[in-house]
C-alpha positions as CSV (number, residue, x, y, z in Angstrom):
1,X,14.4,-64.1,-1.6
2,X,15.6,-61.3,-3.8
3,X,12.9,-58.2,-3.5
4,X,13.1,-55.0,-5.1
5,X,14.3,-52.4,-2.6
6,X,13.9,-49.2,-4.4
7,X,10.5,-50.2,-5.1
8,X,9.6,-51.0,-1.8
9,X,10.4,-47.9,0.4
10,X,8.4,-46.3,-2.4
11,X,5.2,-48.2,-2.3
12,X,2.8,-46.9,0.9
13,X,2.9,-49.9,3.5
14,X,0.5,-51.0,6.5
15,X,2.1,-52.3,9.3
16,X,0.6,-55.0,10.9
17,X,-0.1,-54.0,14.3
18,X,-0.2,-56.9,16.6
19,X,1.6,-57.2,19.2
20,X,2.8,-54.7,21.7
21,X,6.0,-54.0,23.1
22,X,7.9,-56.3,25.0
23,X,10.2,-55.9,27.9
24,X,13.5,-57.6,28.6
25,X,15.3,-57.9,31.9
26,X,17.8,-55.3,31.2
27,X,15.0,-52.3,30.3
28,X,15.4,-52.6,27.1
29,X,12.3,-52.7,24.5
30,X,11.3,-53.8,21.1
31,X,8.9,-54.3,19.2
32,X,8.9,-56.1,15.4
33,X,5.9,-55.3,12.9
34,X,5.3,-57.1,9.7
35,X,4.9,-54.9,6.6
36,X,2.2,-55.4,3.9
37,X,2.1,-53.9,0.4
38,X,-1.4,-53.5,-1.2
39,X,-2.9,-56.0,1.3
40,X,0.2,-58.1,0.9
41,X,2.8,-59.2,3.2
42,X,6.4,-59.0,1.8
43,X,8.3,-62.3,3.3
44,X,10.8,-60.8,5.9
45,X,10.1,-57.0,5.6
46,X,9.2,-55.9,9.0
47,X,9.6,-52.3,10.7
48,X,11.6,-52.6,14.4
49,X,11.7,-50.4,16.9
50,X,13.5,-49.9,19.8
51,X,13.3,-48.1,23.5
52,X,14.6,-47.8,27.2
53,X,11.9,-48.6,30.0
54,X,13.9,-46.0,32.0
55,X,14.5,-43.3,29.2
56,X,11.1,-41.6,28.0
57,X,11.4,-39.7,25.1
58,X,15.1,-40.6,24.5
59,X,17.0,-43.5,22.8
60,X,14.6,-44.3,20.2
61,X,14.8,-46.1,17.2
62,X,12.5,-46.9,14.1
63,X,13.6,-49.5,11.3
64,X,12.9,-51.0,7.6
65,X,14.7,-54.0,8.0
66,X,14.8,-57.6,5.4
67,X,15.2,-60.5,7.3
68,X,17.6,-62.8,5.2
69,X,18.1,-65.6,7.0
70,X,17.7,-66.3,10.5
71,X,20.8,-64.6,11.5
72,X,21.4,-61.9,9.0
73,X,18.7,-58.6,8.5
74,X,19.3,-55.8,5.8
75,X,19.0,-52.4,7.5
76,X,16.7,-50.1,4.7
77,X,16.3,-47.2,6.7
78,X,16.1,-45.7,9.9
79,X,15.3,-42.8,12.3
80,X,17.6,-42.3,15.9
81,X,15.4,-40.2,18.2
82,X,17.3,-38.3,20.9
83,X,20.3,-40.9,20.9
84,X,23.0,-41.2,23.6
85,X,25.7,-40.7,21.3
86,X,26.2,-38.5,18.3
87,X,26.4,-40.2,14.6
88,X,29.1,-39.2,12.3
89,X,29.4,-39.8,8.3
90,X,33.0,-39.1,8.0
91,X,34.1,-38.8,4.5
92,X,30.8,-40.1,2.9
93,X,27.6,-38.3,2.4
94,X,26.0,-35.0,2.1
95,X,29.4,-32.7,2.3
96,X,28.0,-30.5,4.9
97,X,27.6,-33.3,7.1
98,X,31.1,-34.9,6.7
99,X,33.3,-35.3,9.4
100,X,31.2,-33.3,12.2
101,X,29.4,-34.9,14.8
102,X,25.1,-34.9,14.6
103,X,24.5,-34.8,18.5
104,X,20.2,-35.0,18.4
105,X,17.9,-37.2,16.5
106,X,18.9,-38.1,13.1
107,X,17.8,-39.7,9.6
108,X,19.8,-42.8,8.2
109,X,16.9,-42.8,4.9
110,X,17.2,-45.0,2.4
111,X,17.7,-43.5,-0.7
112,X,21.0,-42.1,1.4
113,X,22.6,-45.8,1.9
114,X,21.1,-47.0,-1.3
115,X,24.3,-47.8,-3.7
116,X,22.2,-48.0,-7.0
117,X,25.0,-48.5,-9.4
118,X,25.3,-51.9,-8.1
119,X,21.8,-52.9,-6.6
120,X,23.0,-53.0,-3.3
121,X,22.8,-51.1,0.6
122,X,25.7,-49.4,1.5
123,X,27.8,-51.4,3.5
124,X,28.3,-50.6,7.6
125,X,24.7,-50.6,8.9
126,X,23.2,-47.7,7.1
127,X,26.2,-45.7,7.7
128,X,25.0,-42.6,6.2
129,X,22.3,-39.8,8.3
130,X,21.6,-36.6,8.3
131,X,20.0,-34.5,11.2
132,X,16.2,-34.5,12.0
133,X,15.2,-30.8,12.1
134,X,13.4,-29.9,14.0
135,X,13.3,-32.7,16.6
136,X,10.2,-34.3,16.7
137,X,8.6,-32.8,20.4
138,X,7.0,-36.2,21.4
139,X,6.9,-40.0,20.4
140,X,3.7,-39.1,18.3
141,X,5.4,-36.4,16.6
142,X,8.0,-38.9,15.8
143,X,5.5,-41.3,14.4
144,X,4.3,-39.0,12.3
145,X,7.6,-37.7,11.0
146,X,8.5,-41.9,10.9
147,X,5.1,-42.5,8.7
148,X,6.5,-40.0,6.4
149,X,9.9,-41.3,5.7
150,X,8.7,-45.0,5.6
151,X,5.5,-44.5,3.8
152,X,3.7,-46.4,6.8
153,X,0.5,-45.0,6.6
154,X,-0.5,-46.5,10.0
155,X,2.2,-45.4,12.2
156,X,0.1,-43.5,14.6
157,X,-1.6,-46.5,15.5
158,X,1.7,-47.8,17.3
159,X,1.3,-47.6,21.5
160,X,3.7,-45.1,23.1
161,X,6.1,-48.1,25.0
162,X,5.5,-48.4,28.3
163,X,8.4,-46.3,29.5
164,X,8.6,-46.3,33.7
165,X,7.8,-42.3,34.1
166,X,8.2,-42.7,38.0
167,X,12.0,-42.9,38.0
């Protein structure tokens, strides 16, 4: 199913809140949302995100993503919160962010990895980002900043995950 990107991450979308997050065996965490557009659901358009039992606040990640096929997903956009590694554009993008490393929380947005002369993402996984400034403070800060870029207008409904805060 062919959908029009562009028009998509423009429209406001709903996320359709329900399920929570769930746990594998290794600590990591997921959990997938469907995405709705004036009431509607769009086939395959869901928003992901990702955390650490064992890392509050750190290793985040928020994603538009198009389902394909079973096995292959279009990255649209996506946010890194307080990753473990640093991201790096190397020749491509904004030129003040070319071959230096963005250590913190960073923005891999759409219009960024959109290629619009030919209709098409970037290639690589959204390999384009800028930095997040200033770092959102909390996970509901980073909702917030998330329901911005995404035009999710119901963002800060998502539960914090259930990060171990014992450890």
């Amino acid at each position: 199913m062919n959908i029009d990107y562009p028009s998509i991450m423009a429209a406001q979308k709903s996320a359709l809140i329900s399920a929570g997050w769930i746990s594998d065996e290794q600590g990591r965490q997921r959990l997938n949302l469907s995405l709705e557009v004036d009431g509607v659901t769009i086939e395959g358009l869901s928003l992901r995100m990702t955390s650490n039992r064992t890392m509050p606040d750190r290793k985040v990640m928020c994603q538009i993503e198009h389902r394909l096929s079973p096995n292959l997903v279009e990255p649209l956009a996506r946010i890194e919160w307080r990753p473990l590694r640093p991201h790096r554009n190397y020749q491509r993008g904004p030129v003040e962010y070319r071959l230096i490393d963005i250590p913190g929380s960073h923005n891999h947005s759409f219009d960024l990895n959109w290629f619009a002369a030919e209709s098409r993402m970037l290639k690589e996984n959204l390999p384009l980002a800028v930095p997040i400034l200033p770092d959102p403070e909390g996970f509901h800060q980073l909702l917030a900043l998330a329901s911005k870029e995404f035009r999710i207008i119901n963002m800060g409904s998502i539960p914090i995950p259930p990060w171990d805060l014992m450890l």
